[in-house]
C-alpha positions in Angstrom: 24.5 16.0 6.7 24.7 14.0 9.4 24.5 14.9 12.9 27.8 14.6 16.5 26.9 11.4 18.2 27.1 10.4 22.1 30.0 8.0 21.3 32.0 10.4 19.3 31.3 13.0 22.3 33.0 10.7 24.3 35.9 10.0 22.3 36.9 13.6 22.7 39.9 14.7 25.2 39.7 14.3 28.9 40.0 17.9 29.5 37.2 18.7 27.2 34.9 16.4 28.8 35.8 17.6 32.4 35.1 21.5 31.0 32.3 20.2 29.9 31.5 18.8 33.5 32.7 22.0 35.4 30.1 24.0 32.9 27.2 22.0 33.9 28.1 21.9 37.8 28.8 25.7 37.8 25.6 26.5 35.8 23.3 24.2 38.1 25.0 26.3 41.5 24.4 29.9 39.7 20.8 28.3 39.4 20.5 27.6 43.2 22.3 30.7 44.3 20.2 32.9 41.9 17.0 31.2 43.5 18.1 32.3 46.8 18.8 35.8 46.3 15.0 35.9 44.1 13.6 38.6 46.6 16.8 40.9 46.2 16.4 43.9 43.4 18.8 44.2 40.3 21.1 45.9 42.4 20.9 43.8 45.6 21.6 40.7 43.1 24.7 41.8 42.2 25.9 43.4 45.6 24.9 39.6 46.9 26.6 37.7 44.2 29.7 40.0 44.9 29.8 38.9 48.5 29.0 35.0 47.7 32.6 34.7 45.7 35.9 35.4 46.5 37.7 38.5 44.2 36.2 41.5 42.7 34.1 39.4 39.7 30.5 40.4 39.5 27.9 37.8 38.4 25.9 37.8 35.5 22.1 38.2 35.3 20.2 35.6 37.2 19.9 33.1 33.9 16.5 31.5 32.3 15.5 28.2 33.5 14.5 27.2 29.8 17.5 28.0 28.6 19.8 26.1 31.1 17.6 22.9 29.8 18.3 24.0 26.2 22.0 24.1 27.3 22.0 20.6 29.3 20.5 19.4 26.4 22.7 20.1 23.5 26.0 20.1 25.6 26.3 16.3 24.9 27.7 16.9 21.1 29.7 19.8 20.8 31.9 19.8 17.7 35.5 18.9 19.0 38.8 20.9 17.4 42.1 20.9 18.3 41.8 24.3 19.7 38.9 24.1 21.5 41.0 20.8 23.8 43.8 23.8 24.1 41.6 26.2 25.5 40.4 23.9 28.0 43.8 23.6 29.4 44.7 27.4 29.8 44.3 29.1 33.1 42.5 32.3 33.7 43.7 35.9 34.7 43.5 35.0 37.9 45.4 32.2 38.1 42.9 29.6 38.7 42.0 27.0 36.0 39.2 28.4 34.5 36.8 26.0 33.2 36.5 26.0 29.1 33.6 27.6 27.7 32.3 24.8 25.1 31.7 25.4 21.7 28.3 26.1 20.6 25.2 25.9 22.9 27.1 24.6 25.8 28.3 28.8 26.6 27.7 29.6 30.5 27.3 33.8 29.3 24.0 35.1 30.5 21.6 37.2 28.3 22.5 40.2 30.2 26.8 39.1 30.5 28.3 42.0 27.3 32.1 41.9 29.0 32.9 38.6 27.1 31.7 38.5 24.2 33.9 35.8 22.8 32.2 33.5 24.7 28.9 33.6 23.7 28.5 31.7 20.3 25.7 32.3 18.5 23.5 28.8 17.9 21.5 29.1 14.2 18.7 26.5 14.3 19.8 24.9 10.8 23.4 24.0 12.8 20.9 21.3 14.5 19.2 18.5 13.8 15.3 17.8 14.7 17.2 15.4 17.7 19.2 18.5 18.5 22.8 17.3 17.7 25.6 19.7 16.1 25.3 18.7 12.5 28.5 17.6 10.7 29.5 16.3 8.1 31.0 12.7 9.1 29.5 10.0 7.3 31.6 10.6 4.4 34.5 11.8 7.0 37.7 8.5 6.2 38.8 10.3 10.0 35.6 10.0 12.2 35.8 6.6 13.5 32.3 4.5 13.5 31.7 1.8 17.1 30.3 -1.3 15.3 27.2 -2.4 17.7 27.6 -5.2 19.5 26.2 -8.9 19.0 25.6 -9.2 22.8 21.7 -8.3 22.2 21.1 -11.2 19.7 18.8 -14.0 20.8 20.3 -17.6 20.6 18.2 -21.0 20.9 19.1 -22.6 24.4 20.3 -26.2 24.7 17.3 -27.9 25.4 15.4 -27.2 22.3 18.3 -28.0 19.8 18.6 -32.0 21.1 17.1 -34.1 18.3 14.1 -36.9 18.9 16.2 -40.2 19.2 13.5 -42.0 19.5 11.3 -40.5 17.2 14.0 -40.8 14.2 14.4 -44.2 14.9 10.5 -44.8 14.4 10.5 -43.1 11.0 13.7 -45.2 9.4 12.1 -48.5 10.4 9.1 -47.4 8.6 10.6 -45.9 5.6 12.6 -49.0 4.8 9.6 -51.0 5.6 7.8 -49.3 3.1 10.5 -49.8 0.1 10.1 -53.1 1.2 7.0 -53.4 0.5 7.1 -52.2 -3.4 10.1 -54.8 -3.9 12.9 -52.5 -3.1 15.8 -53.8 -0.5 17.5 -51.5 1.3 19.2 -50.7 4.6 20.3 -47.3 6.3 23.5 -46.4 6.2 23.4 -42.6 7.9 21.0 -40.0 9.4 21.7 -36.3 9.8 19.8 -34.3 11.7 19.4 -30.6 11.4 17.0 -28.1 12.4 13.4 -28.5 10.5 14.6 -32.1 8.5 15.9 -35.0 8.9 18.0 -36.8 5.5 17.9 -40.4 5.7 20.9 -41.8 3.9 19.7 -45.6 2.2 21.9 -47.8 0.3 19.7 -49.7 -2.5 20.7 -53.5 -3.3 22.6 -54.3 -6.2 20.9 -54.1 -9.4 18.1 -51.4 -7.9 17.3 -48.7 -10.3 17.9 -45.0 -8.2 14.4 -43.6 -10.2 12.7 -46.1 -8.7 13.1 -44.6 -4.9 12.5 -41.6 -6.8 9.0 -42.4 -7.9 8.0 -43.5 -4.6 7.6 -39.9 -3.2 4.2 -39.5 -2.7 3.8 -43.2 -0.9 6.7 -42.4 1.0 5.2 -39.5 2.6 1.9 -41.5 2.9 3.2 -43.7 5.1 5.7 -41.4 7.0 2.5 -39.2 7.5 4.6 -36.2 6.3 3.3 -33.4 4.7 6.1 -33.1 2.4 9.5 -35.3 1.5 12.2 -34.3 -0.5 14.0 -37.4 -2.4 17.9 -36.9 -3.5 18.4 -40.0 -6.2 21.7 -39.6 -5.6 23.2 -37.7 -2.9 25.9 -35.7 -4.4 29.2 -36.9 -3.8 28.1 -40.1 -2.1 26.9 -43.6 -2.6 23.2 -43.7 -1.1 19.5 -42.1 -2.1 18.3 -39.3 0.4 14.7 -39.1 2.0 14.4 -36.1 3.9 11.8 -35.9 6.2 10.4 -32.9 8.2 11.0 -33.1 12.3 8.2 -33.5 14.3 9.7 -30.4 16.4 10.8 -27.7 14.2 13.4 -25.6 15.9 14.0 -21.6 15.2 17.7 -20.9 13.9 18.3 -17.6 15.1 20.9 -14.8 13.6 23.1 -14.8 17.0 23.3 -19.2 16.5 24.7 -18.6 13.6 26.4 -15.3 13.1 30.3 -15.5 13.7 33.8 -13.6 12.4 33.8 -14.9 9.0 37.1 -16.1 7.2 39.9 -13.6 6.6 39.9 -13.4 2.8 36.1 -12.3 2.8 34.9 -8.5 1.9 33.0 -6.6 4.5 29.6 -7.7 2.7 29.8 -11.1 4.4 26.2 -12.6 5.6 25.4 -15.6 7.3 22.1 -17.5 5.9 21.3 -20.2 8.5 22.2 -23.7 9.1 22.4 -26.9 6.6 20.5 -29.9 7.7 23.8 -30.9 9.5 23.1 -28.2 12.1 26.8 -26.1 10.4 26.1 -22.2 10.1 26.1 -21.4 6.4 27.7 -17.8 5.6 28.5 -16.2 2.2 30.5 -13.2 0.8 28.3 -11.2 -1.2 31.5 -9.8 -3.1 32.3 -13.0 -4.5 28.9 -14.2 -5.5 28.5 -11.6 -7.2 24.9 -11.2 -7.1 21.9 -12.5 -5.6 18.6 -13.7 -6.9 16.0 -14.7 -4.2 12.4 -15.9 -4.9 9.9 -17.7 -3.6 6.1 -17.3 -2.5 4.7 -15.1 0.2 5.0 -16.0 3.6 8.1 -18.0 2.4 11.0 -16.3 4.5 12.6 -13.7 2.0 12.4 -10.2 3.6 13.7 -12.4 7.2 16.4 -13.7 4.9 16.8 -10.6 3.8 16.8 -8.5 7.4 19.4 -11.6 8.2 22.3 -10.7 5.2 22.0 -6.6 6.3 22.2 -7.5 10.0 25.5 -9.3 9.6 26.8 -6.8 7.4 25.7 -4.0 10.1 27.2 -5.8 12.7 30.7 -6.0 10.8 31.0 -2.8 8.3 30.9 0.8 8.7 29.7 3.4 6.6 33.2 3.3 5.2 33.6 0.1 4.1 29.6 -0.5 2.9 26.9 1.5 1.6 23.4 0.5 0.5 21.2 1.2 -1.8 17.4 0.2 -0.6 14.4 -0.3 -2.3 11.0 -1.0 -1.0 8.1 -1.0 -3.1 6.0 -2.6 -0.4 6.8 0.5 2.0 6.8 -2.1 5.1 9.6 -4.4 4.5 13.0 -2.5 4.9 11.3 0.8 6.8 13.1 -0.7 10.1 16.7 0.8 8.1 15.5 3.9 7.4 18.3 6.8 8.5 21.2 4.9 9.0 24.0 6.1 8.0 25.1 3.2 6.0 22.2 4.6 3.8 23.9 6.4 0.0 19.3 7.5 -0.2 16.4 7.6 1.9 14.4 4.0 1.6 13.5 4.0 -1.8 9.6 3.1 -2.0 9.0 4.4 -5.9 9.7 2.2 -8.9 10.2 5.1 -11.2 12.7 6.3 -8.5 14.0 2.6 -8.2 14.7 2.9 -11.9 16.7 5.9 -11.5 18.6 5.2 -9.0 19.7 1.9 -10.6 20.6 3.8 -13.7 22.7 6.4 -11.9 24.7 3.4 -10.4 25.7 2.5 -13.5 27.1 6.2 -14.1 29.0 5.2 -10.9 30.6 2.2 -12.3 31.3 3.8 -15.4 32.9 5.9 -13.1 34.9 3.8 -10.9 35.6 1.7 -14.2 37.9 5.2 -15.1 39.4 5.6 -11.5 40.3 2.3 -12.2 41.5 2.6 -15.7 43.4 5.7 -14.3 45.1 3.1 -11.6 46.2 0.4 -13.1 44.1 -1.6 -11.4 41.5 -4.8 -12.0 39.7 -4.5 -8.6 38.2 -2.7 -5.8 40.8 -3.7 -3.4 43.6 -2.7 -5.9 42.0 0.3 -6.3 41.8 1.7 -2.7 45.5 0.8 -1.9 46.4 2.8 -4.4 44.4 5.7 -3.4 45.7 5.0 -0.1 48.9 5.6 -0.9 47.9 8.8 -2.3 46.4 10.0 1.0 42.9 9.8 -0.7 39.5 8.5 1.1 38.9 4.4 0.3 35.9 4.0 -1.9 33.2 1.8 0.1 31.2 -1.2 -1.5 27.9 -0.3 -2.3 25.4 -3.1 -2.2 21.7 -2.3 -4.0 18.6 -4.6 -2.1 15.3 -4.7 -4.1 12.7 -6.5 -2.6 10.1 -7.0 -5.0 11.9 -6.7 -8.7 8.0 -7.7 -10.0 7.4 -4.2 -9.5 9.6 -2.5 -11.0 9.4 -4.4 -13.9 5.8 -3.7 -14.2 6.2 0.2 -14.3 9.4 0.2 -16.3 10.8 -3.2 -17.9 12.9 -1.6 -20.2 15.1 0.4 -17.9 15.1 -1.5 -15.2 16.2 -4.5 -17.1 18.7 -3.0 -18.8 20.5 -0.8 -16.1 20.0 -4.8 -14.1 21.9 -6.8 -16.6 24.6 -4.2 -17.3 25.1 -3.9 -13.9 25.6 -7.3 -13.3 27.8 -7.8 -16.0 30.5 -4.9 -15.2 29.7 -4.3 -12.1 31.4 -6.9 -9.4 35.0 -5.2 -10.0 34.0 -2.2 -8.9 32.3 -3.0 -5.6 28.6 -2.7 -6.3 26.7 -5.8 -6.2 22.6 -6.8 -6.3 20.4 -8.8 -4.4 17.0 -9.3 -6.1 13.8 -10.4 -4.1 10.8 -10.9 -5.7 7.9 -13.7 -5.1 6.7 -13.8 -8.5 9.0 -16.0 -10.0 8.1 -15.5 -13.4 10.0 -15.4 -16.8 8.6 -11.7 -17.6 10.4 -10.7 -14.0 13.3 -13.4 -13.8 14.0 -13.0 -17.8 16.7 -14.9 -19.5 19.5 -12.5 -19.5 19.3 -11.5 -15.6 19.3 -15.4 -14.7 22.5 -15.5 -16.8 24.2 -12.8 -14.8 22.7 -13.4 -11.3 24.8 -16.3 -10.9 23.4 -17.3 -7.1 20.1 -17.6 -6.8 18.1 -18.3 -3.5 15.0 -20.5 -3.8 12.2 -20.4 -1.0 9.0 -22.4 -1.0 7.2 -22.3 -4.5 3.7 -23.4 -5.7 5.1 -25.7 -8.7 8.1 -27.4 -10.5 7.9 -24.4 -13.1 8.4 -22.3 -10.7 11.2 -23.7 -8.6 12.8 -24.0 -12.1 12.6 -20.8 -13.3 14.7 -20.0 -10.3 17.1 -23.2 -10.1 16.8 -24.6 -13.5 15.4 -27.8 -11.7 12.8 -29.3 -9.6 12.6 -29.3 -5.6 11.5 -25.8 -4.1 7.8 -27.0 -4.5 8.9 -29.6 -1.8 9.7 -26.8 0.9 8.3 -26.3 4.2 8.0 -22.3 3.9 9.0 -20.3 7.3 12.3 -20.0 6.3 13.6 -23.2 4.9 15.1 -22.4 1.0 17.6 -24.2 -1.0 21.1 -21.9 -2.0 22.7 -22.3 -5.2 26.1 -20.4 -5.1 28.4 -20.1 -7.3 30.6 -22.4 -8.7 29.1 -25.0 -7.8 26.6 -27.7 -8.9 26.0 -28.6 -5.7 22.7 -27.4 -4.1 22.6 -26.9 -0.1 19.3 -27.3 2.0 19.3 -24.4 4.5 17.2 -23.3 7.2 17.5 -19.7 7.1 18.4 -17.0 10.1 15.8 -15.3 11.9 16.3 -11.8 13.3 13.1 -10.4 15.3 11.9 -6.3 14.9 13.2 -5.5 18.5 16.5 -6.9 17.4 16.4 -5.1 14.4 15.7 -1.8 15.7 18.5 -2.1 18.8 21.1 -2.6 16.0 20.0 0.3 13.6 18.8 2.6 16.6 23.0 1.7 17.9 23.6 3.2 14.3 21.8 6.6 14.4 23.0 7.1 17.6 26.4 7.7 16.1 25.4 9.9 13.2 22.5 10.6 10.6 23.3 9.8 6.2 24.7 12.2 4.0 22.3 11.4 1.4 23.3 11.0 -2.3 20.3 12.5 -3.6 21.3 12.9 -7.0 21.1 8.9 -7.2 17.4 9.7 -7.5 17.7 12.1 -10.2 16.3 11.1 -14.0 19.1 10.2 -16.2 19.4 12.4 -19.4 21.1 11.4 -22.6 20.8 7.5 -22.2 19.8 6.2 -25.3 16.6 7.7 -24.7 14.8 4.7 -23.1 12.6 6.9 -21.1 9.3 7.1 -21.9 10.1 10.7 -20.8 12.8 12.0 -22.8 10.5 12.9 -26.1 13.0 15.4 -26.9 16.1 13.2 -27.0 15.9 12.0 -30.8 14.9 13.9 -34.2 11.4 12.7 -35.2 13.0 11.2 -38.6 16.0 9.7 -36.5 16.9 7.0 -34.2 19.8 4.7 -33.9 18.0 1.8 -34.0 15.9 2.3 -36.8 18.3 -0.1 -38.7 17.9 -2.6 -36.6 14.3 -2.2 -36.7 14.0 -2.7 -40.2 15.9 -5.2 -40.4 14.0 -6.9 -37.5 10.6 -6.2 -39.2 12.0 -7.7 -42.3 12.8 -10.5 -41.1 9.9 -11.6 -38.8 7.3 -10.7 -41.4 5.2 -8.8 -38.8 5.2 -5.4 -36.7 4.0 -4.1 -34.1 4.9 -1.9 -31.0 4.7 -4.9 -28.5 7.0 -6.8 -30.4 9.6 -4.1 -31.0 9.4 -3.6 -27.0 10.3 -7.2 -26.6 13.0 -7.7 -28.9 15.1 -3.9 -28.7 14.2 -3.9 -24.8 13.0 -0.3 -25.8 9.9 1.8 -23.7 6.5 1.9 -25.0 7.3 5.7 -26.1 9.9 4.6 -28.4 8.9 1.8 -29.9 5.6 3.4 -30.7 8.0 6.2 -32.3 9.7 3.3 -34.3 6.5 2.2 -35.7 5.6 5.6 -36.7 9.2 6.1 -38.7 8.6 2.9 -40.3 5.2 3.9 -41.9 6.6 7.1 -42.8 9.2 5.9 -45.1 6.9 2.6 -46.5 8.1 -0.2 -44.9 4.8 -0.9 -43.1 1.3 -0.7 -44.1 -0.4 2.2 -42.3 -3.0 1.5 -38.8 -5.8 -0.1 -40.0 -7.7 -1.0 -36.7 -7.4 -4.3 -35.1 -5.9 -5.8 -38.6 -2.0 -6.6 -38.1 0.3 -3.9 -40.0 1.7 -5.7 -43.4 5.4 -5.3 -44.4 6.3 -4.1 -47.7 9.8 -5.0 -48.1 11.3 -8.7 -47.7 14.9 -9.3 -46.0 16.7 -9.2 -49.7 15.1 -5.7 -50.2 17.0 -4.4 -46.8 20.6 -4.0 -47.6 19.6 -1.4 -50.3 16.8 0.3 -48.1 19.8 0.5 -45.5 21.9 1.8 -48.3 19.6 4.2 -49.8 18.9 5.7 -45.7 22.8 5.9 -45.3 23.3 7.9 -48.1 20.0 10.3 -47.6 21.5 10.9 -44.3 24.5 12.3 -45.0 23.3 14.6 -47.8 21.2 17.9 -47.6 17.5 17.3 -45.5 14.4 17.3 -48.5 10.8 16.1 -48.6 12.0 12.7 -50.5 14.2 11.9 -47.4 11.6 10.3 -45.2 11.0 7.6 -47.3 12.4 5.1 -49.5 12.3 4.4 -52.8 9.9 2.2 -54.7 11.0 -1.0 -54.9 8.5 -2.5 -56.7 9.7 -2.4 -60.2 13.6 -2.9 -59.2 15.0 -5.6 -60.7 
């Protein structure tokens, strides 16, 4: 439930606000006359408070000091109705506007005052948050209207530190072609573009020059140049020259307000802006059309500041409305600056057995919006929300799911989190929910096969070797990287890959923007994200109640798999079903039962008894056993031995 804001307190009616006003001005000068008739008795107070006004209307009770703080206090966010801006309007008995008792705390009825009792509202301590707001319901609310922040308080680089060394660029090109020179290669310069940590020479090679031959000249290259690193493009895409880029002798911070701007009209509300290309051009993207987002690369490489950069654009464009997110944080550290926005669908997820749930829950929302859709006639997110627009029903936000360390997860629970990963981002784009995966161990046991073929753009920091760099690319040249930020972005559609120097958004920035955020109103969590999944083709290493211990649905395929590889084991039915230990180990155990592997015998391999021509009658003979009446003989299979 999230909590009455300042700004929406201010959005409410002029007469409201002046009520309000007149409450707190009348309340402070019952305070001062009270304090000056302190000496008088009960009686006396009265008798004085008679005379002070005009009319026959007796004074309440001199009221509590504490309690007028209490009041001044929680006065700033009372709930506003319809009828409460009506009632500030009326007049009084006596013909004088009467200022409007506010709703809630805000009542200016003493603890003695029993004539009015309509006035005094009754204030339960759950109706409050721990900051003291009115709670209400209006994250989820399609009529409270969200204030995006503004940019103002981003920092921007001044002039004088984005003008390039003339001179010193000059210096490097005569030595670079002086070098090729000197291992028999002519060549002349033919452009330079500068950006903000490298500089890409453009060289055109004689006729008859082999390209690989610039190419092998790397590490003399950056001898010479005295560089710590060059990156060598043998071609340039698109163009008729070999690329040398060299790092600047004065690397320059691209900050988040250098480069963060309205983005094109055709993109979604997830649109995030990266950095700048070695052309010094800001580089944005639109999440929605990516449709999901693999970034890697080593520690101390720039991902969580790429990161903070994509959810500080989409904070200073979306509102809880349009985006929702999904967080999670095994580190604890990384994305604690977002915690209690409302943007937020659950708290900062820090768990990876929570992590898991959570990313099998959202793909019981797809499913869901898959049947909304269905329902519609529509193909797409967009499609979808017109149509409930027309029906006078709330849009449906995006929901975007951040996991910064996917090594994690994948340690504590491979199977599911795989699984719910790759159908996720197979389904999942026409819906509106869409994944960015961080991790720095760019491995193939955390970056497997089938979530590289359905995380189309990937995001490759500063790695330790070529294996690495092409585990996340499929090619060599994030082990040439400078770290701090500089990464190479492989979108998709297209071949091309772009050198980018990413965004940087400091901690006080960070917390002015989210702090601008709960200001406005706390999350109504979606707690049941969190919730175990039941009934999911029992994959949880949990759910030991979920098949028959003679039954499992993939005990075909397990046979047939077992058959056909000539070995089992519980490791290798993990790998190729994707299964938990729990079940696989429950495989094994079928298998024995009805003699299709050898029983445990140690640290000796299990042996399998059938071969693959033996399976389609073992399959047969299971089929048949399962249909009729249970017995002792069901559990295992025939001898096979003497069948001809």
């Amino acid at each position: 439930v999230s909590g009455a804001t300042i700004a929406g307190v201010a959005r409410a009616t002029g007469a409201g606000v002046a009520g309000t006003g007149r409450a707190l001005r009348r309340s402070t000068e019952e305070l001062a006359q009270s304090r000056m008739r302190r000496p008088a008795t009960e009686a006396g107070r009265a008798a004085a408070a008679a005379a002070g006004r005009p009319g026959d209307v007796v004074l309440p009770p001199e009221p509590d000091t504490s309690e007028l703080v209490i009041r001044a206090t929680h006065v700033e966010a009372p709930p506003i109705t319809d009828d409460a801006e009506v009632t500030a309007q009326q007049p009084g008995n006596d013909g004088e506007a009467e200022p409007a008792e506010p709703p809630g705390p805000a009542t200016r009825a003493g603890p003695g005052e029993s004539e009015r009792p309509e006035a005094v509202v009754a204030v339960r301590s759950e109706d409050l948050t721990p900051q003291g707001r009115y709670r209400a319901a209006i994250t989820d609310d399609p009529n409270f209207e969200w204030r995006i922040p503004s940019r103002r308080f981003l920092t921007r680089s001044n002039g004088e530190a984005q003008a390039p060394d003339t001179a010193g660029q000059e210096q490097v090109a005569a030595t670079l072609l002086e070098t090729l020179g000197h291992f028999g290669i002519e060549a002349k310069l033919v452009g330079r573009v500068t950006g903000p940590h490298i500089t890409r020479y453009e060289i055109r090679l004689a006729p008859g020059t082999k390209v690989s031959k610039v190419a092998q000249l790397k590490d003399d290259l950056a001898y010479s140049l005295a560089a710590t690193d060059i990156r060598i493009l043998a071609p340039i895409p698109g163009k008729h020259a070999v690329g040398v880029e060299v790092p600047n002798a004065r690397r320059r911070i691209v900050h988040l307000g250098d480069v963060f701007q309205d983005p094109p009209p055709d993109w979604s509300p997830l649109a995030v802006w990266l950095g700048k290309d070695i052309a010094g051009r800001a580089i944005g993207a639109d999440l929605a059309k990516m449709p999901h987002l693999l970034v890697a690369g080593t520690t101390g490489s720039g991902k969580s500041a790429c990161i903070n950069a994509m959810l500080s654009s989409i904070l200073l464009r979306a509102t809880p409305h349009e985006v929702r997110l999904v967080l999670v944080d095994p580190k604890q550290v990384e994305l604690n600056h977002y915690e209690s926005i409302p943007h937020l669908l659950t708290p900062v997820i820090t768990s990876p057995r929570m992590a898991a749930n959570a990313l099998q829950n959202l793909v019981k929302e797809m499913e869901q919006r898959y049947g909304m859709m269905s329902l519609a006639r529509t193909r797409s997110l967009a499609e979808l929300n017109r149509a409930r627009e027309r029906r006078e029903e709330p849009p449906l936000p995006y929901v975007l799911c951040v996991i910064d360390e996917l090594a994690d997860l994948m340690m504590v629970a491979p199977a599911d989190v795989e699984d719910s990963v790759i159908r996720l981002a197979q389904k999942a784009r026409a819906v509106g929910i869409h994944l960015v995966l961080a991790t720095q161990s760019p491995r193939v046991d955390v970056i497997t096969g089938m979530i590289k073929a359905n995380v189309p753009s990937r995001i490759a920091f500063a790695v330790s070797s070529q294996t690495d760099s092409r585990v996340i690319l499929d090619q060599n040249g994030a082990e040439s990287l400078l770290g701090q930020g500089d990464m190479l972005f492989s979108p998709l559609g297209s071949s091309k890959i772009q050198r980018i120097q990413g965004a940087y958004i400091d901690e006080e920035q960070i917390a002015e923007l989210t702090d601008a955020w709960r200001r406005q109103g706390e999350p109504e969590f979606h707690e049941e994200l969190l919730e175990e999944v039941e009934g999911e083709g029992g994959e949880d290493d949990s759910g030991e109640s979920e098949f028959h211990p003679d039954e499992d649905p993939l005990l075909e395929e397990a046979i047939a798999l077992v058959a056909q590889m000539g070995t089992a084991s519980t490791s290798m039915l993990q790998r190729r079903l994707r299964l938990g230990y729990t079940r696989a180990g429950r495989l094994i155990d079928m298998l024995e039962r009805r003699g299709i592997i050898s029983g445990y015998e140690g640290s000796k391999p299990r042996q399998v008894l059938i071969s693959e021509a033996d399976v389609p009658r073992i399959l047969a003979y299971l089929a048949e056993a399962s249909e009729g009446p249970a017995s002792p003989d069901r559990a295992r299979v025939p001898d096979l031995s003497d069948d001809p």
